[in-house]
VOPAGU-2260 file (C-alpha; in pm, 1 decimal, decimal comma):
REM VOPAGU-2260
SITE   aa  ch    i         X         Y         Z
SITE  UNK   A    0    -781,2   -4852,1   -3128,5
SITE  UNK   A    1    -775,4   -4842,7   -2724,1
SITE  UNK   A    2    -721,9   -5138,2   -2560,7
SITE  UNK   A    3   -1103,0   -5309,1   -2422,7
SITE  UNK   A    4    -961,4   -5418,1   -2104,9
SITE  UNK   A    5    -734,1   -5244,3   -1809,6
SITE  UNK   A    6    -539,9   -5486,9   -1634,6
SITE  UNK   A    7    -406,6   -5274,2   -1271,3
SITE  UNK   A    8     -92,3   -5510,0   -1104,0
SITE  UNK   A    9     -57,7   -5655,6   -1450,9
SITE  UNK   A   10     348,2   -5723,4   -1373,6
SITE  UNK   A   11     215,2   -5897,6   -1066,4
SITE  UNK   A   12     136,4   -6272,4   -1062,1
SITE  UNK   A   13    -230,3   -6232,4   -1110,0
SITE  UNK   A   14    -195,8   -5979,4   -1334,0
SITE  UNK   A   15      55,8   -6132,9   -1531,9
SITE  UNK   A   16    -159,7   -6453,8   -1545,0
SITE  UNK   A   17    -441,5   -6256,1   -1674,4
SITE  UNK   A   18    -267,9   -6080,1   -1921,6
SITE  UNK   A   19    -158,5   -6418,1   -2077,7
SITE  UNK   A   20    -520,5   -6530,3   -2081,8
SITE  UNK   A   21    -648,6   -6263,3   -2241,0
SITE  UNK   A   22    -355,5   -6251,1   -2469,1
SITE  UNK   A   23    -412,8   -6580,2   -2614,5
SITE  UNK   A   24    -789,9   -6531,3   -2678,6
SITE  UNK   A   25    -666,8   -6200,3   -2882,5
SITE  UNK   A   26    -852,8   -5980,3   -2666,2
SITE  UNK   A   27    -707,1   -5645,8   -2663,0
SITE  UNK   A   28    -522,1   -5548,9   -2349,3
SITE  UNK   A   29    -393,0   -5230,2   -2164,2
SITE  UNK   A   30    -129,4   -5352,0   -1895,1
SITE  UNK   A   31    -130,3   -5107,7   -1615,0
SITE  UNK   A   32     247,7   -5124,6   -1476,6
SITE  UNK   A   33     447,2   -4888,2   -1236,5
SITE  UNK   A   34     738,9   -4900,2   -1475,9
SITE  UNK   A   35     729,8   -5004,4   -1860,8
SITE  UNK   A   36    1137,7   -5098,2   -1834,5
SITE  UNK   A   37     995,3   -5382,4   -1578,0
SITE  UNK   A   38     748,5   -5480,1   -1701,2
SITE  UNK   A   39     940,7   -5777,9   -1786,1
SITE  UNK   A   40     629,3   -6075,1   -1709,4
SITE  UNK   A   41     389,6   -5916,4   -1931,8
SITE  UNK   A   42     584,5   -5827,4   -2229,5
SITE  UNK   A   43     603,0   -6188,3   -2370,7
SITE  UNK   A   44     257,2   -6080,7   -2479,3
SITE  UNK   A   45     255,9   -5781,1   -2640,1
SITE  UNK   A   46       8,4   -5533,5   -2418,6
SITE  UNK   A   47     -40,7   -5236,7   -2459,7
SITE  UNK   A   48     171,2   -5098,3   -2193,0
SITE  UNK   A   49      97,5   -4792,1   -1938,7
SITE  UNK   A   50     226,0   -4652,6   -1659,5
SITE  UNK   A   51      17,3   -4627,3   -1343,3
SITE  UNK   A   52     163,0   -4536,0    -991,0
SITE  UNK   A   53    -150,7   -4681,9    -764,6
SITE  UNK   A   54     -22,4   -4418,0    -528,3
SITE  UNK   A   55     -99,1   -4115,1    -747,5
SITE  UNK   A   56    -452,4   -4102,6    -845,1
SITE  UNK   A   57    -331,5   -3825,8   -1143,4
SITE  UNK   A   58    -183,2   -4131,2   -1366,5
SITE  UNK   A   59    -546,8   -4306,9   -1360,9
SITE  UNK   A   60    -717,9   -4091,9   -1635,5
SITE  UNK   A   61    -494,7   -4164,6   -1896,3
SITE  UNK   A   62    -442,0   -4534,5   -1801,7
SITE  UNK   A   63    -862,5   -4549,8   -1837,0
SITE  UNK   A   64    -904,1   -4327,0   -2085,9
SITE  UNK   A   65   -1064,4   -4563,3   -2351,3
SITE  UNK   A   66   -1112,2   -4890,4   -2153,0
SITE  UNK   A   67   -1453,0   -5063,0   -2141,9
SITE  UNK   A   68   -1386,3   -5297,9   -1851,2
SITE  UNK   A   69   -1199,5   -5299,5   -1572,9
SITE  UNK   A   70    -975,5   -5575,0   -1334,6
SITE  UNK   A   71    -896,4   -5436,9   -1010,1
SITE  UNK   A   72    -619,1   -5535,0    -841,4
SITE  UNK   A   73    -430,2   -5350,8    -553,3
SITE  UNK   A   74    -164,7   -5444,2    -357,9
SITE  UNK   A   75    -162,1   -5716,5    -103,3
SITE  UNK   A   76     -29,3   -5438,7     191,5
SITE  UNK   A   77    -359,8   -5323,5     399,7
SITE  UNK   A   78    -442,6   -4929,7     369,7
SITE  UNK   A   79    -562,2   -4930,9      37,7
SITE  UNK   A   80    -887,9   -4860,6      88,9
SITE  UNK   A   81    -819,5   -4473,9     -29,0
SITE  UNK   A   82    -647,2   -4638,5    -336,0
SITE  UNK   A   83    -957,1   -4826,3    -469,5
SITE  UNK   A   84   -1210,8   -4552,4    -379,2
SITE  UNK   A   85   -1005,7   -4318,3    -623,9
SITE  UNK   A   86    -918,0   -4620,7    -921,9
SITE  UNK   A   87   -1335,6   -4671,3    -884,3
SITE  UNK   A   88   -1411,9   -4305,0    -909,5
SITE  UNK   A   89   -1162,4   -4256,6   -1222,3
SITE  UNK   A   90   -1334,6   -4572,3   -1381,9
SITE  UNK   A   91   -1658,9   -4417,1   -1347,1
SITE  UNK   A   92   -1579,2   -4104,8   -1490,1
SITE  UNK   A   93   -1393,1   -4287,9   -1745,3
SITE  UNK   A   94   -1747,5   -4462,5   -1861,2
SITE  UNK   A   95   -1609,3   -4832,8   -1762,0
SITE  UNK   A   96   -1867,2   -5038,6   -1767,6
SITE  UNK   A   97   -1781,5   -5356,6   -1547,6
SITE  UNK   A   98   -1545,6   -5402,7   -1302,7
SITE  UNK   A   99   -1354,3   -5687,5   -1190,6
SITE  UNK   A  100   -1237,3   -5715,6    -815,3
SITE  UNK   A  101    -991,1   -5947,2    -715,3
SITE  UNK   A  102   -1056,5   -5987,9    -349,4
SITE  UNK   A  103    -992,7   -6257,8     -82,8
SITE  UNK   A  104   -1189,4   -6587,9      38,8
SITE  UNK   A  105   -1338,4   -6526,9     331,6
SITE  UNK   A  106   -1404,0   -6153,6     289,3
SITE  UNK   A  107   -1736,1   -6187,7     409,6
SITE  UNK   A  108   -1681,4   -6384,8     697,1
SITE  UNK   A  109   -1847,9   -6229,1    1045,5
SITE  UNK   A  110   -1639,5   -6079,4    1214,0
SITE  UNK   A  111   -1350,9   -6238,9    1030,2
SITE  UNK   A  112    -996,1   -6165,0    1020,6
SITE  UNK   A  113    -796,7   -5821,5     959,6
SITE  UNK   A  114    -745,8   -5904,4     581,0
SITE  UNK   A  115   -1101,3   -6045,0     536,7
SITE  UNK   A  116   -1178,2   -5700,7     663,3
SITE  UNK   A  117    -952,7   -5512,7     461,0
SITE  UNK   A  118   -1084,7   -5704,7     155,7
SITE  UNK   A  119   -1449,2   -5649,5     251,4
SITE  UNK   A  120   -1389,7   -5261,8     253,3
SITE  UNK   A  121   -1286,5   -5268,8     -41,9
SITE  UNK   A  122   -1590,5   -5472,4    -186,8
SITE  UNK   A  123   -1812,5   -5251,0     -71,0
SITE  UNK   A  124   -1669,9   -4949,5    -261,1
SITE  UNK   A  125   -1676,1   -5164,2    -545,2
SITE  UNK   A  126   -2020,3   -5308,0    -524,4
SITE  UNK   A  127   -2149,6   -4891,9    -402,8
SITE  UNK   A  128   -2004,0   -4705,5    -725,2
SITE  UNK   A  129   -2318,7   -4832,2    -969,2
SITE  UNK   A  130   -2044,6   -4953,0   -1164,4
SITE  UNK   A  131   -2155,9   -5346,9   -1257,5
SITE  UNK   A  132   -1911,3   -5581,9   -1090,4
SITE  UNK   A  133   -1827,5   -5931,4   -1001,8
SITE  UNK   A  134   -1574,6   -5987,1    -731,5
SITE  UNK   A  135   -1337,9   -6278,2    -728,9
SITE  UNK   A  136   -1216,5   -6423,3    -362,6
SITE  UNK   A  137    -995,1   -6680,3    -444,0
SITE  UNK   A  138    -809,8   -6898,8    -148,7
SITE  UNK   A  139    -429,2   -6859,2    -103,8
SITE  UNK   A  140    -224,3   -6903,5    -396,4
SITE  UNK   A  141      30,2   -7164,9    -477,5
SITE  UNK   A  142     221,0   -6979,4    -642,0
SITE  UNK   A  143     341,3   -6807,7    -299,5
SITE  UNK   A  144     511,5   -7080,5    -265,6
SITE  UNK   A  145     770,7   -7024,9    -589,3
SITE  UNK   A  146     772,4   -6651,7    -432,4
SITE  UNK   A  147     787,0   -6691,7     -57,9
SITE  UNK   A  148     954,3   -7012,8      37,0
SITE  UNK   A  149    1158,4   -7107,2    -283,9
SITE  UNK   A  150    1462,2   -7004,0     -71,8
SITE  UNK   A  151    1443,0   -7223,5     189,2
SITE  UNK   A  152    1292,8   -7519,2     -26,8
SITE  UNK   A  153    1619,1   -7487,4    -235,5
SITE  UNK   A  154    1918,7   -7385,3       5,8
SITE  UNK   A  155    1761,0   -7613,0     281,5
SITE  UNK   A  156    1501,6   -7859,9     171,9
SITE  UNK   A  157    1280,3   -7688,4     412,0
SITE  UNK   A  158     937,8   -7517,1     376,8
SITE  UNK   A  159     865,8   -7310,7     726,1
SITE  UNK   A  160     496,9   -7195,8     890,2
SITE  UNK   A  161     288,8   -7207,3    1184,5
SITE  UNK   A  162      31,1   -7370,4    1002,7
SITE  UNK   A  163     114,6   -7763,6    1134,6
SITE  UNK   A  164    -174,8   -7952,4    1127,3
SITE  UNK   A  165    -431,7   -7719,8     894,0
SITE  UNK   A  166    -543,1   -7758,4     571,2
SITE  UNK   A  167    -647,3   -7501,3     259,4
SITE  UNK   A  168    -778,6   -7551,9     -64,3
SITE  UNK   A  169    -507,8   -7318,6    -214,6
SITE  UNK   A  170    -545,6   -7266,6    -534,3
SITE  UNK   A  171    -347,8   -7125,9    -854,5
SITE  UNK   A  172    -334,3   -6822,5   -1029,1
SITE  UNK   A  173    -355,3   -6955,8   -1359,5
SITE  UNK   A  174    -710,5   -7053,0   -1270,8
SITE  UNK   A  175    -781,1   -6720,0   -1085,4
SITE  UNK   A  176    -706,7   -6560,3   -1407,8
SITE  UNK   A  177    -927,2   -6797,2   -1625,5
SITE  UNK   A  178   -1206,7   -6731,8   -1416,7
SITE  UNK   A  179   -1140,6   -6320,1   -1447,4
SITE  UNK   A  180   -1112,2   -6350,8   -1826,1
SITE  UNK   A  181   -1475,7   -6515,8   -1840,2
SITE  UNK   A  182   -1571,8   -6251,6   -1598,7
SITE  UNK   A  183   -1420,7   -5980,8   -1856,4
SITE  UNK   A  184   -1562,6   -6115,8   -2145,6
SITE  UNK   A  185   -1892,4   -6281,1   -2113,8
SITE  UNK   A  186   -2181,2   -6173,8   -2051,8
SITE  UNK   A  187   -2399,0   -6274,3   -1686,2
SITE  UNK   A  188   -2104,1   -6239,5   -1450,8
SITE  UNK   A  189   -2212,8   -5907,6   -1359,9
SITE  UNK   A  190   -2355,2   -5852,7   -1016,6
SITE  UNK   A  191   -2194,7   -6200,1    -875,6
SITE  UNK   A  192   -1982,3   -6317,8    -635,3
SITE  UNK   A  193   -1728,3   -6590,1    -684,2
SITE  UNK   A  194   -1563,0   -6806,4    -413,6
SITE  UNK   A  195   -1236,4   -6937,7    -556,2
SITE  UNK   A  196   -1038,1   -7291,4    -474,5
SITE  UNK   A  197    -817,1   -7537,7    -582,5
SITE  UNK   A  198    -978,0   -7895,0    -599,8
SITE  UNK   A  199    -821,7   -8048,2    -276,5
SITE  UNK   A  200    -736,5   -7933,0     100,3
SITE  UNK   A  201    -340,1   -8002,2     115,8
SITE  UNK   A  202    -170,5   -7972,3     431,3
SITE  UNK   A  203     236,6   -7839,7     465,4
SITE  UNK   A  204     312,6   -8160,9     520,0
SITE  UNK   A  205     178,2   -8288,7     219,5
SITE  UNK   A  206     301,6   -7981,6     -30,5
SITE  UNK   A  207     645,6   -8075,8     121,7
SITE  UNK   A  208     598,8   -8447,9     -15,0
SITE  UNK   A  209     493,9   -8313,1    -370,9
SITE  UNK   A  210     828,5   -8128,7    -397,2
SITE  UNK   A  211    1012,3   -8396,8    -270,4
SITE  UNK   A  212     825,8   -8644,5    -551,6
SITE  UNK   A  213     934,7   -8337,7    -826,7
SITE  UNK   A  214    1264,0   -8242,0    -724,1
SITE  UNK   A  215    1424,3   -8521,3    -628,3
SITE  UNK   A  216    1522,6   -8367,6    -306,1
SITE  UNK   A  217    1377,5   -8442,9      37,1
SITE  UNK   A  218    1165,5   -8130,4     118,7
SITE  UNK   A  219    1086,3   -8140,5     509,1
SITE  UNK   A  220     799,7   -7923,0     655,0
SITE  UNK   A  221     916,8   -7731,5     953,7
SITE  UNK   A  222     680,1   -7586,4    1224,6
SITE  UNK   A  223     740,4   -7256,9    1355,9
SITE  UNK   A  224     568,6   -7065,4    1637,1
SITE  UNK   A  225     388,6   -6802,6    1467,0
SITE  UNK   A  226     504,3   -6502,3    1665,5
SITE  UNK   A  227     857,8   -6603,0    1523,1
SITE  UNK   A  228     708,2   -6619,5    1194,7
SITE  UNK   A  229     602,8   -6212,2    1269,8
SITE  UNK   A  230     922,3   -6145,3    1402,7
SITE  UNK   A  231    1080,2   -6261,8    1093,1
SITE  UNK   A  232     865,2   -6063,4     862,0
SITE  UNK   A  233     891,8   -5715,4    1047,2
SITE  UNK   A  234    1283,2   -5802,0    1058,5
SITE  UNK   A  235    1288,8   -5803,5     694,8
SITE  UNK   A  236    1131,9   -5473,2     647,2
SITE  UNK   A  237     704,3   -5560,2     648,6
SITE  UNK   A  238     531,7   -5312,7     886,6
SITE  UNK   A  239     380,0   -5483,5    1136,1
SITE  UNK   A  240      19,6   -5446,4    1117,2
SITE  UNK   A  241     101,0   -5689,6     793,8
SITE  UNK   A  242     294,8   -5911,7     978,7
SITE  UNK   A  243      16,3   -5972,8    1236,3
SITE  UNK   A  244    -247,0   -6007,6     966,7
SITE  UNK   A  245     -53,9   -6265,7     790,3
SITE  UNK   A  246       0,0   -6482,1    1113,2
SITE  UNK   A  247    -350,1   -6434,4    1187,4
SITE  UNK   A  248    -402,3   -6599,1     860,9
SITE  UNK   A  249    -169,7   -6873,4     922,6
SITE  UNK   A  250    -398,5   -6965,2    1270,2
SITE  UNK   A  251    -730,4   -6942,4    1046,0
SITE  UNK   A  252    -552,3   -7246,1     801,3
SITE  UNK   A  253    -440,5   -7390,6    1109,8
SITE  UNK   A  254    -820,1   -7403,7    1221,6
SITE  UNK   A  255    -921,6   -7536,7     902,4
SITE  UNK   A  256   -1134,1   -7221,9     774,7
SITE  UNK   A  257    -949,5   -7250,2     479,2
SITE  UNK   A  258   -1034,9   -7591,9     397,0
SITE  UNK   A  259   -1370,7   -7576,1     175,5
SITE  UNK   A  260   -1336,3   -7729,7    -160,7
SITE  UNK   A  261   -1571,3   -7580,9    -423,6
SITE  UNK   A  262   -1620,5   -7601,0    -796,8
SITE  UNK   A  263   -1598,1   -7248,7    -921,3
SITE  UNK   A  264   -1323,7   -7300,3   -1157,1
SITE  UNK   A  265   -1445,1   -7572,7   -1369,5
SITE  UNK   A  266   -1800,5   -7421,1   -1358,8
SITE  UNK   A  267   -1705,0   -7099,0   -1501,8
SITE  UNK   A  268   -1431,4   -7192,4   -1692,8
SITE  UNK   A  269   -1511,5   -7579,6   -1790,1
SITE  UNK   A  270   -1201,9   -7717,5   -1677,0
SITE  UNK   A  271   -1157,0   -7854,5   -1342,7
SITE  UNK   A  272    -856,5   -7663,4   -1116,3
SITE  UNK   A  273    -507,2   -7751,2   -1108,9
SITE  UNK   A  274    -395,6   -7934,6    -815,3
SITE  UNK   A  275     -89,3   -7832,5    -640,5
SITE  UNK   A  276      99,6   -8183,7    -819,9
SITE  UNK   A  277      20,8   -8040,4   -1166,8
SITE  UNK   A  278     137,2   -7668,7   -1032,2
SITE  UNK   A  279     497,7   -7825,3    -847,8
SITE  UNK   A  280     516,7   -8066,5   -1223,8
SITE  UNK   A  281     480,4   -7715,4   -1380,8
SITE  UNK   A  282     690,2   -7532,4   -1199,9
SITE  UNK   A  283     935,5   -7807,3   -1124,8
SITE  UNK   A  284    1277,3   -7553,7   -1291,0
SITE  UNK   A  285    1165,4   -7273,2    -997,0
SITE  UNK   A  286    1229,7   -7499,6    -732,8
SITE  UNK   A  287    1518,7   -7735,2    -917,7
């Protein structure tokens, strides 16, 4: 039989997380994947596996061919807009009948910030189609910190950002990905909106004293003026429209948009979020 559920990113750290979730409740799952030879984070649990090239709207037919629901995830770049309008018209054709957005927190905000916008585009493509679906907008994730500073944390015992004095209720995948399976697979999520955090506001400062208390190691926080921050991200090859979106980020934590605590996890889910001690205790070999 086809698989129930599409999973797009599914080799991506949401995705991945999903795919696990949904894996251990023995839901059936269709991994979307740009290559099944690397699909190495998803094949622990057994997916069906199929590969989709977001960038070539003639590989979505046969990835959707069969599914009954739908998580959308793109990639985190900007410019995708044309990307989602043609993964929403393929679902439709494809008879999917609810559709799962993984946006941003703040997507909504008025006039917001370039990736709130970027998000918010999206959305509304989503929410247009007639297609029932519930969009996720999760804060910032902790696991970027296992994927963006892990080198610095273990060659230097140093975490870098502008972000000095701000605080955000990050929050972690694992839970994104609970809340997206109850999404998926219950019924009453349809039509909603939910804001995603983890249960505390945590400062740099304080992450860097959580990996210190789990590695053993003194981790130091080290402000950087965010315009070096950009310089060092176009450097290392990330255009630059993305480069000024993510410091424009960083500022927003800095101003403490970021900082709202709210209960969506345990709601939906009944458990209460992780908190970024339980993530680093979890996580404790990546940054060893």
């Amino acid at each position: 039989m086809a698989a129930t559920i599409l999973i797009t990113g599914a080799n991506g750290t949401v995705g991945s997380d999903l795919t696990a979730e949904l894996a251990n409740q023995g839901v059936k799952v269709r991994a979307g994947v740009r290559s099944k030879l690397r699909a190495r984070n998803v094949m622990a649990y057994e997916p069906e596996l199929v590969e989709m090239d977001l960038t070539r709207p003639d590989t979505f037919a046969d990835a959707l061919y069969g599914i009954e629901k739908l998580f959308l995830l793109t990639p985190f770049t900007g410019g995708t807009t044309e990307i989602v309008q043609s993964l929403v018209d393929a679902a439709k054709a494809a008879g999917v009948s609810h559709i799962v957005r993984l946006s941003a927190y703040g997507a909504d905000a008025d006039p917001g910030i370039t990736l709130g916008r970027w998000h918010r585009a999206e959305e509304k493509i989503v929410q247009a189609s007639g297609v029932p679906s519930t969009i996720l907008r999760p804060n910032g994730f902790f696991q970027n910190f296992a994927e963006n500073d892990v080198r610095s944390i273990k060659t230097q015992n140093a975490i870098y950002s502008p972000v000095e004095d701000g605080k955000a209720s990050f929050v972690d995948t694992r839970d994104i990905a609970a809340v997206a399976a109850k999404a998926l697979t219950q019924p009453g999520h349809e039509g909603k909106i939910y804001q995603i955090t983890g249960p505390e506001a945590i400062s740099y400062t304080q992450i860097a004293e959580q990996l210190s208390a789990i590695t053993g190691r003194t981790i130091n926080f080290v402000p950087v003026p965010g315009e070096a921050v950009r310089d060092g991200m176009v450097a290392g090859g990330a255009p630059e429209i993305l480069a000024d979106a993510l410091v424009e980020l960083f500022q927003l934590y800095e101003d403490g948009y970021a900082a709202r605590v709210l209960p969506t996890v345990e709601e939906i889910t009944g458990k209460p979020a992780r908190s970024f001690a339980q993530y680093a205790a979890d996580y404790a070999d990546v940054f060893a």
